[in-house]
N, C-alpha and C positions, 0 to 999 in steps of 0.2 A: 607405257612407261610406269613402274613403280612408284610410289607414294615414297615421298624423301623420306619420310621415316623408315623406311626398310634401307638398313646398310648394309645389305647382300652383294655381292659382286660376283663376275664371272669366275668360275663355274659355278658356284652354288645357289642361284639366283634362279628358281623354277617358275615365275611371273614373269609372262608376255606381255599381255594388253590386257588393257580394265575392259570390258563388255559391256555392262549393267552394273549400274550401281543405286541402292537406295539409303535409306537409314538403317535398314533390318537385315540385307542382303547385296550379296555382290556376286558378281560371274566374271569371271575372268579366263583366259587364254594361259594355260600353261606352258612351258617350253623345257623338255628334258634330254641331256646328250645320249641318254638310251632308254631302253623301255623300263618305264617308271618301275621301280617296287614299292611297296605299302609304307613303307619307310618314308620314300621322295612323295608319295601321295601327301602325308602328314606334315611333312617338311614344307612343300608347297602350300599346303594350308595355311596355316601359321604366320607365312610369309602374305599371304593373301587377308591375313587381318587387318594389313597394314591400312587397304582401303576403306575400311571404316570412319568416320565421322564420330571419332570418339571425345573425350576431352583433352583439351587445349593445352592443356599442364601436360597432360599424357603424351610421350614421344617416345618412349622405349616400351616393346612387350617383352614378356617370359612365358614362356611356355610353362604352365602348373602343371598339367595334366591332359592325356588323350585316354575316350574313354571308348568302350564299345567301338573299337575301329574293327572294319570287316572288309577283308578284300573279297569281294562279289565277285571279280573276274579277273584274269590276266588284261593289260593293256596291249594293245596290237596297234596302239601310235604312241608319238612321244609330243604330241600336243593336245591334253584334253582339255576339256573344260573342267573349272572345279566350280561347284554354287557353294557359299558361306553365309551360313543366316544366324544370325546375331538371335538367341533363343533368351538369355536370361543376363542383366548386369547387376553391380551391384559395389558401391564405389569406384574402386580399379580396377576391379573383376571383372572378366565378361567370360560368358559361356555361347561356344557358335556350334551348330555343326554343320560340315562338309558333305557333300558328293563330287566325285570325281567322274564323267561322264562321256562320252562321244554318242551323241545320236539316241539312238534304244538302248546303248548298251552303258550299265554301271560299272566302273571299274573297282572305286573304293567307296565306304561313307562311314562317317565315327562323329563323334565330339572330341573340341581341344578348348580347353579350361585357357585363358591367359590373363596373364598379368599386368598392368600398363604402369609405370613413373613416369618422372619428371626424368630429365640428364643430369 
């Protein structure tokens, strides 16, 4: 189940199931109605910020920036795993980066800059 702070609904909602979760990182189950592109890799990300333990005031993100994104591979499912490790904050700022993965195989991996307020 998503983290109420993500108001994504169907169809645009690429988060399954939380996996793993720590302070610094999270894994999660993604869910896409076809084989992802570098786009939905991103998009999924982003949405996957959502499980952070971030501040408390904080409830809405923005996306600032994606940086170094590299699609490694085509995806040949439409449920991978994405890992997000929270790399750098800095008031409302946070810096993570992504991998998108099944098994041995990388699909995507980048940084996404985001931005957190209040509502």
């Amino acid at each position: 189940m998503p983290n109420s702070r993500l108001p994504h609904k169907e169809p645009l909602i690429f988060v399954e199931s939380l996996l793993e979760q720590s302070d610094t990182e999270v894994t999660f189950r993604s869910s896409f109605p076809l084989t992802p592109t570098l786009a939905m890799f991103c998009e999924a990300s982003a949405q996957g910020t959502s499980y952070f333990p971030l501040s408390p005031h904080c409830n809405i993100g923005f996306v600032s920036s994606f940086r170094n994104v590299i699609l490694e591979e085509k995806a040949n499912v439409c449920n991978p795993l994405i890992t997000i490790t929270l790399l750098h904050s800095f008031n409302d700022s946070y810096l993570f980066k992504f991998r998108a993965f099944n098994g041995l195989s990388t699909f995507a991996t980048g940084e996404i800059a985001m931005f957190y307020m209040a509502a």
